[in-house]
C-alpha positions in Angstrom: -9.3 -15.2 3.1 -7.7 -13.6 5.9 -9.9 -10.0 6.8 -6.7 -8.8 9.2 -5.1 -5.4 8.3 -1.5 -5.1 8.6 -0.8 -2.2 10.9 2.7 -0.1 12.1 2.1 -1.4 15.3 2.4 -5.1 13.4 5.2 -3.7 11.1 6.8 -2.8 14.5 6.6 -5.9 16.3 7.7 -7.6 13.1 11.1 -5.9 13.2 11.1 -6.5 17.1 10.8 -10.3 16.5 12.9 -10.2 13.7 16.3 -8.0 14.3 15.6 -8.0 18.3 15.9 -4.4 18.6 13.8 -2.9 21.8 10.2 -1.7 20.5 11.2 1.8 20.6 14.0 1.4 18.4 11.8 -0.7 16.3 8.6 1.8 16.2 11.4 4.5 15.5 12.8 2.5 12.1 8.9 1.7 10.9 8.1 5.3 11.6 11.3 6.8 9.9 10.4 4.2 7.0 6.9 5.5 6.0 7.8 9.2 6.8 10.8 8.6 4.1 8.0 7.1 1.8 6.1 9.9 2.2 8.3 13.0 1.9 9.4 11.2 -1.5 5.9 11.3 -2.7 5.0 14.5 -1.9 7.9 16.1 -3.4 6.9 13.8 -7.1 9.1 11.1 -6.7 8.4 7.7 -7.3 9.2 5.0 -4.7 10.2 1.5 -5.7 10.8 -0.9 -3.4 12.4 -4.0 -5.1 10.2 -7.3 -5.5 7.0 -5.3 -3.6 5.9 -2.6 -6.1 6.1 0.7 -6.9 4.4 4.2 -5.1 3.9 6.6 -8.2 1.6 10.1 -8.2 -0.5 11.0 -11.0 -1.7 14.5 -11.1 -6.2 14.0 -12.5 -7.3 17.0 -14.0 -10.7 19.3 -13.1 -13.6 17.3 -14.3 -17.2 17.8 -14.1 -18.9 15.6 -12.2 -22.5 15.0 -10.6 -24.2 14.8 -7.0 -26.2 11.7 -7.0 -28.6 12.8 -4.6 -29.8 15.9 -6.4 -28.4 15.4 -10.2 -26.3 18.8 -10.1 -23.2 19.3 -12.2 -20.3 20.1 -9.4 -16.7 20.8 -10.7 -14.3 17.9 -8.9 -10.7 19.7 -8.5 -7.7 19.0 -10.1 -5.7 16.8 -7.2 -2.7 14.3 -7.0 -3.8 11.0 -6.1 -1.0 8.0 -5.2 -1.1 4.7 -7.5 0.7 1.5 -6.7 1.9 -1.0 -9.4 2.9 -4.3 -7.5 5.8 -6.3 -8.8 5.2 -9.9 -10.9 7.5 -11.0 -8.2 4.6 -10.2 -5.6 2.0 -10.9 -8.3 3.5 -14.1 -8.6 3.9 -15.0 -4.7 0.2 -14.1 -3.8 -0.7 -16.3 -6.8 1.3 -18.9 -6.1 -0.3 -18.8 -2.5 -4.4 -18.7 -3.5 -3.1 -21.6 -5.9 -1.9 -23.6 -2.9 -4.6 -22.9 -0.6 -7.2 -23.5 -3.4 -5.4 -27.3 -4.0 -5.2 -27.5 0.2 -9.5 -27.0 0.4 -9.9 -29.3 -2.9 -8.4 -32.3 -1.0 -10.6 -31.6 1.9 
């Protein structure tokens, strides 16, 4: 397995390569993407992007919980955390993928 993250600047040279726009124009579409991904979240919407997955919030709720270092209860506050649910088509693709590369290093 690859250890490589995926970064904007990646994302942005993608769309360079791909639609042959300049890199500004292409940083500027990357950017605008994830800031429209983000103002959706934060107002409790849920972002679906077809055949990729799906950006939801949950709202967890005040719990107790515990400092391991000294054992003390400490309250944890109530906060909105992001989930992500990816599609069967993906789940299927990045299956599909280990299954190939898994028959590729058994004929080796």
């Amino acid at each position: 397995m690859s250890a490589k993250t995926i970064t904007r600047a990646d994302l942005t040279d993608a769309v360079f390569r791909s639609l042959g726009l300049s890199r500004t124009e292409s940083a500027s579409i990357v950017e605008r993407i994830v800031e429209e991904i983000c103002a959706s979240l934060e107002n409790g919407e849920t972002v679906k992007i077809s055949s990729f997955g799906t950006f939801s919030i949950r709202d967890k709720k005040m719990r107790m919980g515990r400092n391991p270092k000294t054992g003390e209860e400490v309250p944890i506050t109530p906060r909105r955390v992001i989930s992500f649910r990816a599609s069967n088509v993906l789940k299927d693709q990045i299956n599909q993928n280990l299954a190939n590369h898994s028959a590729v290093q058994a004929a080796e």
